[in-house]
N, CA and C atoms as an extended XYZ file, in Angstrom:
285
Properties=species:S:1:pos:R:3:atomname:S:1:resname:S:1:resid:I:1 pbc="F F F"
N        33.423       19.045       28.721 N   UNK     1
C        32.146       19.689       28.680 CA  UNK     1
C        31.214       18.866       27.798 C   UNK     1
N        29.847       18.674       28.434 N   UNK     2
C        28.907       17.694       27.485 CA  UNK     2
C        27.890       18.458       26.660 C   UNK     2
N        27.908       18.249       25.678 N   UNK     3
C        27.208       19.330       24.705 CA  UNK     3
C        25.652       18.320       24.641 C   UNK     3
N        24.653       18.693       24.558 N   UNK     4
C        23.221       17.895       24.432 CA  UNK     4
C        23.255       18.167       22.426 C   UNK     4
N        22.441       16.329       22.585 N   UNK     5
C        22.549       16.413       21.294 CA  UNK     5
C        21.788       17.064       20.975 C   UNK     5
N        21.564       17.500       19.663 N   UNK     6
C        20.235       17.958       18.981 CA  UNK     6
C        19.289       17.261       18.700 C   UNK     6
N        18.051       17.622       18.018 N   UNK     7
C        16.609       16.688       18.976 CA  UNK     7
C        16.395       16.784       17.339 C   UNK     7
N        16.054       15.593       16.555 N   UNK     8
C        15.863       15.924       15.091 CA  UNK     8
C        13.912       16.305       15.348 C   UNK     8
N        14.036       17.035       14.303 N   UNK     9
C        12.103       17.500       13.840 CA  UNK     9
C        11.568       16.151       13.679 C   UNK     9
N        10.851       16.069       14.218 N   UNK    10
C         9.994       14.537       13.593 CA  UNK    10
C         9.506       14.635       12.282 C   UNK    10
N         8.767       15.850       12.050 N   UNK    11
C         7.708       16.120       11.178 CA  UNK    11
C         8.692       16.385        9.756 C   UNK    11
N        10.234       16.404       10.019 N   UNK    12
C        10.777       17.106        8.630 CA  UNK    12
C        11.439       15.881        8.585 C   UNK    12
N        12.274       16.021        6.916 N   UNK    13
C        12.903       14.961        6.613 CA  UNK    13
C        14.729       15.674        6.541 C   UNK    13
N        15.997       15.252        7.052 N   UNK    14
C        16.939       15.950        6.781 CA  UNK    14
C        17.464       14.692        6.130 C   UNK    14
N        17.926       15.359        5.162 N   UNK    15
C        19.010       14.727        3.919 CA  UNK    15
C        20.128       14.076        4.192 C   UNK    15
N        20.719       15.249        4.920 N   UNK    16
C        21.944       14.858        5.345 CA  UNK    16
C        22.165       13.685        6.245 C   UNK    16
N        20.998       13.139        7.083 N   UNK    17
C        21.029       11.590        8.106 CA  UNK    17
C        21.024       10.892        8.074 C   UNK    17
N        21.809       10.274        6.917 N   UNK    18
C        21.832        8.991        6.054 CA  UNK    18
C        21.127        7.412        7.069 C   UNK    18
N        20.841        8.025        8.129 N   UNK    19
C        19.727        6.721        9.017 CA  UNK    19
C        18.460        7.230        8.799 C   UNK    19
N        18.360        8.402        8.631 N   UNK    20
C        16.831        9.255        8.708 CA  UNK    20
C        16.257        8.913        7.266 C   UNK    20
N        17.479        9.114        6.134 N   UNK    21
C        17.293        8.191        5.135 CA  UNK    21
C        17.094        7.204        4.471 C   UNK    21
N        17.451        6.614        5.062 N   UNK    22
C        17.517        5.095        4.723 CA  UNK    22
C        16.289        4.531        5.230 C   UNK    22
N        15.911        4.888        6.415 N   UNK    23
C        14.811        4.588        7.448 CA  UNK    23
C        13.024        4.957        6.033 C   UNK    23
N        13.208        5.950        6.161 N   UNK    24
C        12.341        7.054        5.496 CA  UNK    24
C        12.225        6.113        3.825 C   UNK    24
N        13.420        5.750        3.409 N   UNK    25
C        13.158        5.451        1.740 CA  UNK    25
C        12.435        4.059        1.895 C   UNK    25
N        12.704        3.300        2.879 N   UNK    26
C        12.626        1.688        3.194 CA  UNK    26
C        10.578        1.768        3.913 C   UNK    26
N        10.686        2.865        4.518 N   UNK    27
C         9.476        2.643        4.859 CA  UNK    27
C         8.094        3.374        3.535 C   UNK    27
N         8.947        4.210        2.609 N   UNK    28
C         8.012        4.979        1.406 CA  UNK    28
C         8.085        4.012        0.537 C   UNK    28
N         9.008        3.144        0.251 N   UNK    29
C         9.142        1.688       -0.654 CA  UNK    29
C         9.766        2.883       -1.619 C   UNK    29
N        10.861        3.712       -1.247 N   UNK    30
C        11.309        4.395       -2.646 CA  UNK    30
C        12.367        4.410       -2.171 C   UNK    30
N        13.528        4.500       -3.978 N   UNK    31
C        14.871        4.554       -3.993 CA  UNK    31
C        14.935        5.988       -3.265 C   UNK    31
N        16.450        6.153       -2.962 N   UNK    32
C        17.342        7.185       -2.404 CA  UNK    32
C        17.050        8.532       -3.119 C   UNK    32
N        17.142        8.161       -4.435 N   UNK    33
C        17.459        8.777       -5.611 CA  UNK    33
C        15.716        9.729       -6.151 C   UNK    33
N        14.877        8.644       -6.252 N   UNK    34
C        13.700        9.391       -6.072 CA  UNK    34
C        13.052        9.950       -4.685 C   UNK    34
N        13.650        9.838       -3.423 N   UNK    35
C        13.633       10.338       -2.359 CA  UNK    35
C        14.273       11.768       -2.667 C   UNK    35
N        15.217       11.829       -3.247 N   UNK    36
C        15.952       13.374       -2.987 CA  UNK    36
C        15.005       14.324       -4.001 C   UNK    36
N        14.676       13.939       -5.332 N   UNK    37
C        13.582       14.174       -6.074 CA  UNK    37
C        12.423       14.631       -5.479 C   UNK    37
N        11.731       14.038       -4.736 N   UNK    38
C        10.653       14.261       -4.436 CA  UNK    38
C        10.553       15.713       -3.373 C   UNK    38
N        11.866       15.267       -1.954 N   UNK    39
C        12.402       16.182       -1.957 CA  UNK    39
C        12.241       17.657       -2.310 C   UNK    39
N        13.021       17.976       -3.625 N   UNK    40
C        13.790       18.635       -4.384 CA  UNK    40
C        12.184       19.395       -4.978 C   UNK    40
N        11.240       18.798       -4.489 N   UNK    41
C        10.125       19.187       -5.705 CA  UNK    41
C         8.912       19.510       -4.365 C   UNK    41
N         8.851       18.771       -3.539 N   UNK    42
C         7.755       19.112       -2.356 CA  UNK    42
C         8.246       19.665       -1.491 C   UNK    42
N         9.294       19.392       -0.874 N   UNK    43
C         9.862       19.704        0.417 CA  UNK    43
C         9.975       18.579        1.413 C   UNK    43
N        10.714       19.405        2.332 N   UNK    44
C        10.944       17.950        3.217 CA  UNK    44
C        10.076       17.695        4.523 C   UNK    44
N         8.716       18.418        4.067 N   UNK    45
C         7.492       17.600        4.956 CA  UNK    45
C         7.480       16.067        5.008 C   UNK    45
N         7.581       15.310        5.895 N   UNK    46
C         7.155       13.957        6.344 CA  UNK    46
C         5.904       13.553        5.739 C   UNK    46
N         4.321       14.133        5.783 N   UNK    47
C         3.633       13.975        5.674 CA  UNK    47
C         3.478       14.601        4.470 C   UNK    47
N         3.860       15.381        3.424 N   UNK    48
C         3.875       15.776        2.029 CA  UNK    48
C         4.207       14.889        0.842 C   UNK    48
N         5.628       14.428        1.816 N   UNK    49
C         6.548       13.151        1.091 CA  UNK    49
C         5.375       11.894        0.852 C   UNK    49
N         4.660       11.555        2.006 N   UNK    50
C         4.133        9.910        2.040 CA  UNK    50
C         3.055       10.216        1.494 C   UNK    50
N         2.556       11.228        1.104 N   UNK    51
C         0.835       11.722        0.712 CA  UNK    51
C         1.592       11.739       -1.203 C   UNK    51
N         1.999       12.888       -1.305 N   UNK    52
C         3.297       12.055       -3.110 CA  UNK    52
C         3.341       10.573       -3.695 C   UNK    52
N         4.078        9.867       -2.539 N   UNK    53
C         4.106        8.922       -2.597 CA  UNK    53
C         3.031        7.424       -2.828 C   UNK    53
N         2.141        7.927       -2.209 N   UNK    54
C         0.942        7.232       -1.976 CA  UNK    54
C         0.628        7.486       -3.250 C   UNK    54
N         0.628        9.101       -3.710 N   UNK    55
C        -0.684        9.082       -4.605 CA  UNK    55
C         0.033        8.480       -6.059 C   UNK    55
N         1.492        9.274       -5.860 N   UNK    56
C         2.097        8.098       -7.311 CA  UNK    56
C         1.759        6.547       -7.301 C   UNK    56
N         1.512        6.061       -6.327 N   UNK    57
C         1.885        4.420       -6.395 CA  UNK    57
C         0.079        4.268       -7.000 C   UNK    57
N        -0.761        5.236       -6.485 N   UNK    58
C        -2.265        5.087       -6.968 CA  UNK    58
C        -2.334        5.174       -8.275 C   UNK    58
N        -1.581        5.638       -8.739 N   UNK    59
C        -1.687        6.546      -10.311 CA  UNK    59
C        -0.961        5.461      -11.071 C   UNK    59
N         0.255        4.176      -10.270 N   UNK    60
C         0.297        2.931      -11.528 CA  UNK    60
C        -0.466        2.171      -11.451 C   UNK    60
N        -1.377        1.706      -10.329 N   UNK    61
C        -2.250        0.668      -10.058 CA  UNK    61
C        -2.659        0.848      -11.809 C   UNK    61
N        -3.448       -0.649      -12.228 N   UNK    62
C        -4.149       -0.812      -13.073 CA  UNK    62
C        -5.116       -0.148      -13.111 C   UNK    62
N        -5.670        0.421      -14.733 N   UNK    63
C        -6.841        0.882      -14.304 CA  UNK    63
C        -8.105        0.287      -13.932 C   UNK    63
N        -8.632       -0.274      -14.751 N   UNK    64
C       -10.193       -1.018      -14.292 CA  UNK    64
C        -9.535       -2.466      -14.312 C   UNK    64
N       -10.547       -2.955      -13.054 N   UNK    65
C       -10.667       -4.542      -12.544 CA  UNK    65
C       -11.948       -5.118      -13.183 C   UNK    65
N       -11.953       -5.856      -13.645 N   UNK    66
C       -13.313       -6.641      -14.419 CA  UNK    66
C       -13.849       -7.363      -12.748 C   UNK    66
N       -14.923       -6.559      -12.708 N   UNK    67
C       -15.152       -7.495      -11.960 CA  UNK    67
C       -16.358       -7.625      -12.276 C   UNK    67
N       -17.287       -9.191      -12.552 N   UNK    68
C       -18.576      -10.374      -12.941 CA  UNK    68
C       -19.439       -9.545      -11.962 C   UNK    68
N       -20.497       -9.309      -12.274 N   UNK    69
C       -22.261       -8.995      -11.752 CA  UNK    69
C       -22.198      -10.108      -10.524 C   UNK    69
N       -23.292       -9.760       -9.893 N   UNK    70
C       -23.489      -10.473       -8.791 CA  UNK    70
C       -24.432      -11.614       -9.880 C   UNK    70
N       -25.212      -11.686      -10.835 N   UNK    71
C       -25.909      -12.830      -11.358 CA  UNK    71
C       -24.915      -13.760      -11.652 C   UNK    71
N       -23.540      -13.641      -11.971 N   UNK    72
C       -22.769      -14.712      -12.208 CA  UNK    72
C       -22.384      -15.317      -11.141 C   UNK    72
N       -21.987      -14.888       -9.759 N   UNK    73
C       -21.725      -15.451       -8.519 CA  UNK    73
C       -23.046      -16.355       -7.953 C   UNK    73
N       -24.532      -15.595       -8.216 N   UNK    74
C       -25.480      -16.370       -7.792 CA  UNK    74
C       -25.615      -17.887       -8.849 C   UNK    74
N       -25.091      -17.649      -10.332 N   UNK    75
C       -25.849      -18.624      -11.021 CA  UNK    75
C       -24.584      -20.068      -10.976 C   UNK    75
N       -23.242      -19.104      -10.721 N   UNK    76
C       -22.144      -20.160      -10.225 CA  UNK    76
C       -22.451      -21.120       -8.696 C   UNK    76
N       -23.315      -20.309       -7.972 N   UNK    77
C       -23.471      -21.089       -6.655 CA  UNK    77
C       -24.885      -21.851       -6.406 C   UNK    77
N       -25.468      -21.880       -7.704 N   UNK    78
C       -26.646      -22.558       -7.804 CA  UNK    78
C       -26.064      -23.897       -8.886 C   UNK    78
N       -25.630      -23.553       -9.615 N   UNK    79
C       -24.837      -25.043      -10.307 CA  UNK    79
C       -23.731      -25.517       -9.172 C   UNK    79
N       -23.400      -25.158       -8.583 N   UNK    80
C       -22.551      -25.718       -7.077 CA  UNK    80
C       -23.620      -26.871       -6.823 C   UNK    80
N       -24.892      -25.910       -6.099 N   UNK    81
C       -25.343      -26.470       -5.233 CA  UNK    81
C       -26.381      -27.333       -5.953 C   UNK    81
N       -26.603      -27.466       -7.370 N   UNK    82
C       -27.086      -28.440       -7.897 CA  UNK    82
C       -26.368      -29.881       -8.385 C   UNK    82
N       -24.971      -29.860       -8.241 N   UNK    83
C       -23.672      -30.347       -8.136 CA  UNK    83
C       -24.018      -31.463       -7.181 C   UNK    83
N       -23.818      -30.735       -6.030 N   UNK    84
C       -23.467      -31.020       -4.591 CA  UNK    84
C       -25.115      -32.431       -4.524 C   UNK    84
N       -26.137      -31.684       -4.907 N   UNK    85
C       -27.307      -32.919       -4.516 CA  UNK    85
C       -27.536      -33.666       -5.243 C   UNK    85
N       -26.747      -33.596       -6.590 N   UNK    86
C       -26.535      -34.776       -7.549 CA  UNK    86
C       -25.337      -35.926       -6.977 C   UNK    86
N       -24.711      -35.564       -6.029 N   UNK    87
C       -24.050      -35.881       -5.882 CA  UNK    87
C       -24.179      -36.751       -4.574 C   UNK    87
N       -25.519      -36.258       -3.462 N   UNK    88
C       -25.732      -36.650       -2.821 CA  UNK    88
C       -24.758      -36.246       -1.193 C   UNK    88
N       -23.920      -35.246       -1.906 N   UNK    89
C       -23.058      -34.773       -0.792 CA  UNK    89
C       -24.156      -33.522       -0.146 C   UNK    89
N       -24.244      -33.234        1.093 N   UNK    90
C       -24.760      -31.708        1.727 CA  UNK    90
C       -24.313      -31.077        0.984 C   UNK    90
N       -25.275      -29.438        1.136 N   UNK    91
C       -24.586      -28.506       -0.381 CA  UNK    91
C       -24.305      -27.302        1.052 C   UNK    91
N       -23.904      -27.381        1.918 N   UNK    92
C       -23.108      -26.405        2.849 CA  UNK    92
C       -22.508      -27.100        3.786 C   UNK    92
N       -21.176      -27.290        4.118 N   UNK    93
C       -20.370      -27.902        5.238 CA  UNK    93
C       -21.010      -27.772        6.453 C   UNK    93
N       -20.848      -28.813        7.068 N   UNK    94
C       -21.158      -28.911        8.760 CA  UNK    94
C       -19.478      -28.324        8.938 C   UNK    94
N       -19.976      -27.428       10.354 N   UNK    95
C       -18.447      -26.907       10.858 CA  UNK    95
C       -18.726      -27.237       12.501 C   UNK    95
């Protein structure tokens, strides 16, 4: 007698499927171990898990990026291009 397999939930995560696992930790970029955690604390929504996940990985990013005014990019590409005609080279590539 052929029994039909069972059809896993897409949308849930089961523990016990050590492929459903493995699959799931490899694609969240998280250990096993904080997989069952997270788990253990949200539930085993698919889309609960990677929205967690996401937002922890937001929360180590660095905080502030220095990033220079646009007057330093303009006054860097004006000594370029005062460079470039001292130099007698074109101050924009032919392509």
């Amino acid at each position: 007698m052929r029994r039909p397999k069972i059809q896993p939930i897409r949308n849930k995560l089961d523990l016990t499927d050590r492929v459903q696992v493995r699959v799931v930790t490899k694609r969240l970029g998280v250990s096993q171990s904080e997989l069952t955690d997270l788990v253990g604390r949200i539930g085993n929504s698919m889309a609960a898990l990677a929205k967690e996940v996401h937002l922890q990985k937001a929360r180590k990013l660095p905080g502030s990026v220095q990033v220079p005014p646009a007057e330093v990019f303009i006054a860097s590409a004006a000594v370029a291009e005062a460079a470039a005609t001292e130099l007698g080279a074109p101050a924009e590539p032919r392509g």
